[in-house]
C-alpha positions as CSV (number, residue, x, y, z in Angstrom):
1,X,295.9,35.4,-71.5
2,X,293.4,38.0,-72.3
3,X,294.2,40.0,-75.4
4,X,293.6,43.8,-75.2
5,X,292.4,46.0,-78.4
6,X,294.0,49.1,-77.8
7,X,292.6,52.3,-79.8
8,X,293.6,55.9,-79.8
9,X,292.1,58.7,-82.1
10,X,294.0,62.1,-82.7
11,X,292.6,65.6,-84.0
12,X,293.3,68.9,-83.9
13,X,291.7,71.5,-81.5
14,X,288.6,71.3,-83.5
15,X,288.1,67.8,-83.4
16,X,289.6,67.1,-86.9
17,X,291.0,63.5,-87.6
18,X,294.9,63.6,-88.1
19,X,296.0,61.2,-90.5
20,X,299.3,59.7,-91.1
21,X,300.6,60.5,-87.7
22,X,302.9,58.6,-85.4
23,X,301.3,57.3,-82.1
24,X,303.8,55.6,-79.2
25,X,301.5,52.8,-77.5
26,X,302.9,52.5,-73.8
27,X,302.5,49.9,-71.2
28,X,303.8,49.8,-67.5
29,X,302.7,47.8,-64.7
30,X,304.0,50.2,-62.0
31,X,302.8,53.4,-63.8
32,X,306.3,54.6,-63.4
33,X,308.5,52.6,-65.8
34,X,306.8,52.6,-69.2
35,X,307.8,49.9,-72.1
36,X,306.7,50.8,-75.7
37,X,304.4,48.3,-77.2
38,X,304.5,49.4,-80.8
39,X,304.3,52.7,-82.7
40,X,301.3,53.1,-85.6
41,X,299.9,55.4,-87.9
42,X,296.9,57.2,-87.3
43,X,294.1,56.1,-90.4
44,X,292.2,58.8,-92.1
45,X,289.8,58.7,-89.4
46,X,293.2,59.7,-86.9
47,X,292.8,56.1,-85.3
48,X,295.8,53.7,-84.4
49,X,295.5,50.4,-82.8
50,X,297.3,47.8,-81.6
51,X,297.0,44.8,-79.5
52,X,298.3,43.7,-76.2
53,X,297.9,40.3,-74.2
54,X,298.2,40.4,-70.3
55,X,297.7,37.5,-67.9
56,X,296.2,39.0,-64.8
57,X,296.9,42.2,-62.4
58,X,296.3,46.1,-63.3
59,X,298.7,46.7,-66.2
60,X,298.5,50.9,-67.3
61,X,298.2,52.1,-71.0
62,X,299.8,55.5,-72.4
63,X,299.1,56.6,-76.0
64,X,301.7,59.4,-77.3
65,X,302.0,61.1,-80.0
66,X,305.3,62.9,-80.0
67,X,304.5,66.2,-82.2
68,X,305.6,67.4,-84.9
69,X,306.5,70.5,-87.4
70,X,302.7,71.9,-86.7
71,X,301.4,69.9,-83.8
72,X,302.5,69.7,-80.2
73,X,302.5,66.6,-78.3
74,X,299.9,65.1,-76.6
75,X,299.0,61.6,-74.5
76,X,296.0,59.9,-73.1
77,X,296.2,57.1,-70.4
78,X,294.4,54.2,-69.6
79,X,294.2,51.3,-66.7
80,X,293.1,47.8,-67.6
81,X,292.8,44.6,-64.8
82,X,292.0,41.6,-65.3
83,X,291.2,39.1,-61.9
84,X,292.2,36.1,-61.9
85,X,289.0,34.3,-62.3
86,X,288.9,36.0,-65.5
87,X,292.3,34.9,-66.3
88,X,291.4,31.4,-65.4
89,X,288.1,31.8,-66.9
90,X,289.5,32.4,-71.1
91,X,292.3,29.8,-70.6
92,X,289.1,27.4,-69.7
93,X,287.5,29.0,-73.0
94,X,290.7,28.6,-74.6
95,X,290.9,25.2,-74.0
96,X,287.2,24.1,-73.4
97,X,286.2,23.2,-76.9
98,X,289.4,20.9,-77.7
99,X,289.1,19.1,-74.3
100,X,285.5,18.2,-76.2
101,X,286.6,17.6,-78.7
102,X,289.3,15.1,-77.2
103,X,286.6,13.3,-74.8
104,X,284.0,13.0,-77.7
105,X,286.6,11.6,-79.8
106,X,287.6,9.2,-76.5
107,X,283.8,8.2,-76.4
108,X,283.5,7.0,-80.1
109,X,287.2,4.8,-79.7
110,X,285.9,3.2,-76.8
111,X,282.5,2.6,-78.5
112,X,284.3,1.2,-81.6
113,X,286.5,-0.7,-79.7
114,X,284.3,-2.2,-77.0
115,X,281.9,-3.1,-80.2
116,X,285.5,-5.4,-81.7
117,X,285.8,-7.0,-78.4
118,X,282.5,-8.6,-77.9
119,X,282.5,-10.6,-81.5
């Protein structure tokens, strides 16, 4: 799986950061059907983020925030793919230091043990 940072920043119409503020992270795969990830708070610097893991394929991101009292709404979206050499590629980085691990620790037991059958 690759794992996705997701970030959105809001401000107002002069580029101030809107804090404590509710913002929807999306995702859909068929830019049609959207399912919500999770919903954050923007920071003082109006950031919210999140995380998201896909396998491979084009998955699409949506960032809402839904208004309120003083604000209208607003949304920004986003298209991420990952190929499947990439996906194969961090499993293999995933996995590649305990398969090391496992065959230097293979190594040494047949070392040791090879070393208790010749006496």
């Amino acid at each position: 799986m690759v794992r996705l940072k997701l970030t959105a920043k809001l401000t107002d119409a002069e580029g101030n950061p809107l804090a404590g503020k509710p913002i929807e992270f999306y995702k859909s795969y068929d830019k049609v059907t959207y399912t919500l990830i999770e919903t954050k708070t923007t920071n003082t610097e109006g950031i919210a983020e999140t995380t998201d893991e896909i396998m491979f394929g084009t998955v699409h991101y949506k960032a809402r925030f839904p208004g309120d009292e003083t604000y209208e709404s607003s949304e920004a979206e986003a298209s991420y793919t990952v190929s499947v050499e990439a996906f194969f590629m961090s499993i293999l980085n995933m996995f590649l230091p305990w398969l090391l691990l496992f065959l230097i620790l293979a190594t040494l037991l047949r070392a040791v043990t090879g070393k208790r059958e010749r006496r």
